[in-house]
N, C-alpha and C positions, 0 to 999 in steps of 0.2 A: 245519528251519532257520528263524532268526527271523529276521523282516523288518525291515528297517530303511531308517531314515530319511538320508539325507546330503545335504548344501548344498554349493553351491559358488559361491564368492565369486567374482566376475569372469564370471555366467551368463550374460552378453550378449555374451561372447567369441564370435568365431566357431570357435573350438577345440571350442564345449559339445557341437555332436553327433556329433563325435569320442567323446568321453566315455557320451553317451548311446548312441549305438551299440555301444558294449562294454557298457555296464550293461546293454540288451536282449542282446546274443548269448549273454553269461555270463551269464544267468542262474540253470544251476545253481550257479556259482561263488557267486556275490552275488546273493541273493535279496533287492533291491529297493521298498520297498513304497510311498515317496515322493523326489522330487530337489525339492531348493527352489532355484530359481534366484535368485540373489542380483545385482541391480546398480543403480545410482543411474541407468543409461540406460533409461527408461520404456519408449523406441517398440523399440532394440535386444532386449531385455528380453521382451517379448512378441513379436517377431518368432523369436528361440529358440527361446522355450517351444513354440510352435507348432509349430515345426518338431520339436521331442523330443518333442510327444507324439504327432506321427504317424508317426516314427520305432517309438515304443513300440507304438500300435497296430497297424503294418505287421506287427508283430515278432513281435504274440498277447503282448504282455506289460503289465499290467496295471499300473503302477505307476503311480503320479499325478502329475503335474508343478506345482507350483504355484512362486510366482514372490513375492520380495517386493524393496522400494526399499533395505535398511535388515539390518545385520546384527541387530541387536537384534531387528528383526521376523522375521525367518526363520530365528534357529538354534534353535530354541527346542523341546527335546526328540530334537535332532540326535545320530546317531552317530557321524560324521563330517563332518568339515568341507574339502573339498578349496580350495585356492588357487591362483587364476590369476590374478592383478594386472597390466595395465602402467599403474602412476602415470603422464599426462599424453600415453596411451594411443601410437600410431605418431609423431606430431609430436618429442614427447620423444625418443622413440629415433632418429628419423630426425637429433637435431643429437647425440644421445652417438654416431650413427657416423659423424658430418661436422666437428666444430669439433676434436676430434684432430689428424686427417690435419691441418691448419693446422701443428700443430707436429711432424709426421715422423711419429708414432705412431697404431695398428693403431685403429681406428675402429670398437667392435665394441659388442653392448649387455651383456655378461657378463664384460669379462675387460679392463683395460686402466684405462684415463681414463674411459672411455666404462659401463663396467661399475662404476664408481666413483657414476658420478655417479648410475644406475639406483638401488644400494644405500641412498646417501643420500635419497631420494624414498622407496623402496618402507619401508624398516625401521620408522621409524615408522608408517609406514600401516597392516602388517601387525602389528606390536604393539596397536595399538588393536582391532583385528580379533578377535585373539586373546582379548585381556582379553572383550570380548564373548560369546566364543565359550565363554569360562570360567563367565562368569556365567549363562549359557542353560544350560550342563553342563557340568559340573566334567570329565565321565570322557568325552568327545568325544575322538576324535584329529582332530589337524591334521595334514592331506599337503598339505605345501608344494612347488606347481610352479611356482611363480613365481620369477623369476630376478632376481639372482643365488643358485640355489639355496643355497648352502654359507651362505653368508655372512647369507640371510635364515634356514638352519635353524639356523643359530647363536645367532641372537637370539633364537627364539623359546626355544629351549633355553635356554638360560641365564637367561630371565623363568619359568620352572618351568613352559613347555607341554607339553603333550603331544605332542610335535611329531616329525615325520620327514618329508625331502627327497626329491624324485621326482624320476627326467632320465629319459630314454629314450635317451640313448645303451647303455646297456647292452642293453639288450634289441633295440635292433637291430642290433646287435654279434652279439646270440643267433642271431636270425631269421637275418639275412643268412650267419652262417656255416652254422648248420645247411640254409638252401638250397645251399651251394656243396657241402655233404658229404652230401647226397640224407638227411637225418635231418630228425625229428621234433625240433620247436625245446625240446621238453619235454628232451629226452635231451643239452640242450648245456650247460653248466654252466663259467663265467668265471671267472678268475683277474683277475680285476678291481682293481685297485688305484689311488689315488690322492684326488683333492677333485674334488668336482665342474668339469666342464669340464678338467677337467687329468688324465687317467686312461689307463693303459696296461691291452693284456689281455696277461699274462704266459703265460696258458692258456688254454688250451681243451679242455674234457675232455667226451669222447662216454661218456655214462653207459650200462651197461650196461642199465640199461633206470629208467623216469619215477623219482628220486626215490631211487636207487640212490647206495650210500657207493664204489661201482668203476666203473670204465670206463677209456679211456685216453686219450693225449693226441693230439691232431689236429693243434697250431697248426703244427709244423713241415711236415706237407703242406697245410692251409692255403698257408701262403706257398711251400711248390714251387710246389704248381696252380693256384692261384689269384690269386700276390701283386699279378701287376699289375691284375685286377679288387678287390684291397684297398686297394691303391695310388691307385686311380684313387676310389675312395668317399670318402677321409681325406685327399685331396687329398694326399699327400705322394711324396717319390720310392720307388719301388720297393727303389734303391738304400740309403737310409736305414733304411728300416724289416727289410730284409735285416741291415743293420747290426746295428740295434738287436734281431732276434731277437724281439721281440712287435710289438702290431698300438696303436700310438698313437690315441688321436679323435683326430677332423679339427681338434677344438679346437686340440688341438697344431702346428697351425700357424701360430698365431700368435706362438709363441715358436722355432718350429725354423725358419722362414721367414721370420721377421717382416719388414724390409725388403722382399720380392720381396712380401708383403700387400698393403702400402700401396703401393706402386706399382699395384696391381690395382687396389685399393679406391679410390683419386685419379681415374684413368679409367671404371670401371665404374658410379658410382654408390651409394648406400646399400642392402641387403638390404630397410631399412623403407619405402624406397620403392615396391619390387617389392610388398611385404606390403601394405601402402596400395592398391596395384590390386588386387589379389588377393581383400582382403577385401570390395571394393568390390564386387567381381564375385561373391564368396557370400552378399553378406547380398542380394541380386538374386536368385541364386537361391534362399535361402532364404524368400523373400516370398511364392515363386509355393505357392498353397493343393495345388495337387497331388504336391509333391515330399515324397517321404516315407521316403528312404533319404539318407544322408549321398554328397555330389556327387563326385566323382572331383577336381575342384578343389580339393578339403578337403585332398587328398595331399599338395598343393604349396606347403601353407602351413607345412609343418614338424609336429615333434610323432608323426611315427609311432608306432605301434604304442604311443602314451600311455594309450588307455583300457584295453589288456590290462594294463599294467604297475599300472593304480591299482586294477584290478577284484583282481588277486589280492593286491594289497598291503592294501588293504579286507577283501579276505577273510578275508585272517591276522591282520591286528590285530584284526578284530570277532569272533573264537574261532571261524569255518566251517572254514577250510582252513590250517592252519601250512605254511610252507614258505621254503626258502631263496630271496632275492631280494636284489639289488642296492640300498641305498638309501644315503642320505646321512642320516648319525648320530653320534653322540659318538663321540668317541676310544677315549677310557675302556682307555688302553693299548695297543691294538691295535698302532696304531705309535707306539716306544716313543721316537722319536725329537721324537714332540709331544708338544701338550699335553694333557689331558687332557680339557678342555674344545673342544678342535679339533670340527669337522664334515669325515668324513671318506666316503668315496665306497667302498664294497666290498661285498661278499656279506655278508647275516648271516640269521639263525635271525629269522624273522619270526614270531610266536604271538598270544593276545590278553596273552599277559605283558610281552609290549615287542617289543624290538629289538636283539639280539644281534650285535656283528662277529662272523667266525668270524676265528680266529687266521692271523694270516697269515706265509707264511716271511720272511726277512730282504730290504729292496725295497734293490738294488743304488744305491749311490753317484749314477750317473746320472739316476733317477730321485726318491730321497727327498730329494736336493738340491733341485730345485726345486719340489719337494712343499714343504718347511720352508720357503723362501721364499716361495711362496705362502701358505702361513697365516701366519704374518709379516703378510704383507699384509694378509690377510682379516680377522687381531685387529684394527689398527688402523684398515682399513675399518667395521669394525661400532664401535669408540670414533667413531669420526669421526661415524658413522648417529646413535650416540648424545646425543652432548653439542655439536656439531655446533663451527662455527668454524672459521676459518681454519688453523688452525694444524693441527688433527689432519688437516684433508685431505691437504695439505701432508706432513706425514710417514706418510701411507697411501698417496701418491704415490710417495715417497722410498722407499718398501719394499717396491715392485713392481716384479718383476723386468725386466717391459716398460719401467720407465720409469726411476726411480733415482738419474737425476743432476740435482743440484740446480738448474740454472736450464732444465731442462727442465719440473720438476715445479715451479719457480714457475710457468711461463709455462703449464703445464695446470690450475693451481688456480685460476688466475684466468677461463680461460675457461670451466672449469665451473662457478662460483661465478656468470657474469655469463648465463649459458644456465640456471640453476636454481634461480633466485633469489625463483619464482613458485612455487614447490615449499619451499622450506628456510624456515622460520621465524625461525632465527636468522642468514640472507645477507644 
């Protein structure tokens, strides 16, 4: 197995030894040989590294950790290039989930106004990223987890990257069901359909055994036995998702709830606020020179089970291990109902030759409705990232199913334009 090199952009996150903790455990998976942490925060930066590489030596795993300011300085002979960006880091997300709610709507940092206004900061950033990325190595892949994932794998796509989207709802969709059915998370296999953060599991299928074309379907005892501990994960009513007959993300509350959101989110506070303590409290513990496994705290910051999903996603595109997985990728027909340029969210044939949808049956009225709407949106959310002005925000407002009506969507492009304006070159 050859060893290889991978960088990741945003290294001073405190997510990175999430990530290095799965590049030690997997290491048969992904045989590792250097991680180059990448970030313009110096003292964050090497408080990391430190911490991942006593993570790795805890581990008996050999790999190097080395650290640079600069992508141009550290992609340089990379296999891979992972991304975790937040442009204008918790501060920025703590006003895209606060100056919303001002005008009635969901206050969220992926999906909304709020998720808008993320897009337009990160697109740019991460195209510059990329171009970089190209000139250190043409044949690198980029695993974009930075959010709004669809919408930044879109751009990178469409600038001719190498590029494929990572979330982890899917896989803890996997995890969590195959604990409720006493199986091996290997043996569960989703019916996965939709765009990032907007995704139903239609199925759930118990394979006959790791990596098998049989097995059969579970989700309907799923929701007998289980449904109100599904219920209670994805936040939604029991009675809904009986309705609906699959198992909606929690994301999905922002549209099947929305009203009953903001109400919660007006009283409760911002998520980035909670995150703002949180991180506070790990890069604390990550200081201390004895700590040398990834904290229990780490849990609660979100991001489960992230480093399995990028360790076998790395696997298969770097030609070790092929395998079907969840990711967010070109249309390219799949559903026949977009575009072909869309970034879409499902199971596909993962190899070092790309990234394949697997074909999928006909997605019922219910849900490819607000699928089309959504990318709707997303096109003209990445126009808007692109050429930037008033006017395209404006109608990527107008074309969001959350938002839509017109003096609603004046009065949000103006308070994102005057909250973003340290970020947008041309506001």
């Amino acid at each position: 197995m050859r060893a290889l090199k991978i960088a990741i952009v945003g290294g001073g996150s405190t997510y990175t030894p999430e990530l290095i903790d799965g590049f030690a455990r997997l290491r048969e998976t992904l045989a590792i040989d250097e991680v180059v942490l990448i970030d313009p925060a110096a003292d964050r930066l090497e408080l990391i590294a430190g911490l991942a590489r006593r993570i790795f030596a805890k581990q008996g795993h050999g790999a190097r950790v080395t650290t640079a300011a600069s992508v141009a300085e550290g992609a340089d002979g990379v296999d891979a290039v992972l991304l975790q960006l937040r442009i204008g880091g918790q501060a920025a997300r703590n006003e895209d989930e606060t100056w919303p709610l001002e005008c009635g709507c969901v206050g969220q940092e992926t999906t909304g106004a709020g998720g808008l206004a993320k897009a337009l900061r990160t697109v740019p950033v991460v195209l510059d990223i990329a171009e970089q990325v190209r000139r250190a190595n043409p044949d690198a892949w980029i695993i974009d987890f930075t959010n709004p994932v669809g919408i930044v794998t879109r751009a990178l796509q469409s600038a001719g990257h190498k590029a494929v989207g990572l979330c982890n709802v899917a896989i803890g969709f996997q995890r969590k069901f195959a604990a409720h059915l006493g199986v091996d998370p290997e043996l569960i296999r989703l019916d996965h359909v939709g765009l990032n953060h907007l995704t139903w599991e239609r199925g759930v299928t118990v394979l006959d055994y790791p990596g098998a074309g049989t097995g059969h379907e579970a989700l309907p005892k799923l929701l007998a036995d289980f449904g109100e501990e599904i219920a209670a994960d994805v936040r939604l009513p029991l009675s809904l998702i009986l309705r609906l007959g699959v198992v909606p993300s929690y994301y999905l509350r922002y549209f099947y709830q929305h009203d009953t959101v903001v109400q919660e989110l007006a009283t409760k506070g911002s998520r980035a606020a909670e995150v703002a303590v949180i991180e506070r409290q790990l890069l604390d513990l990550y200081a201390d020179p004895a700590l040398d496994t990834k904290p229990d705290l780490l849990g609660t910051r979100g991001g489960a089970f992230y480093s399995e999903a990028a360790v076998h996603l790395l696997a298969a595109l770097l030609g070790t291990a092929a395998s079907v997985q969840v990711v967010n990728t070109r249309n390219d027909g799949t559903l026949p109902f977009l575009p072909d340029d869309a970034v879409i969210e499902v199971p596909a044939e993962v190899d070092a030759d790309g990234v394949r949808p697997l074909p999928q049956r006909p997605i019922e009225p219910l849900y490819a409705g607000l699928i089309a709407h959504t990318t709707a949106y997303e096109q003209l959310a990445l126009r808007a990232a692109l050429v930037g002005g008033r006017g395209p925000v404006l109608d990527a407002l107008l074309a969001h199913p959350l938002v839509g009506q017109h003096e609603l969507a004046e009065r949000l492009t103006d308070r994102l334009l005057a909250h973003n304006r340290a970020y947008l070159d041309w506001a």
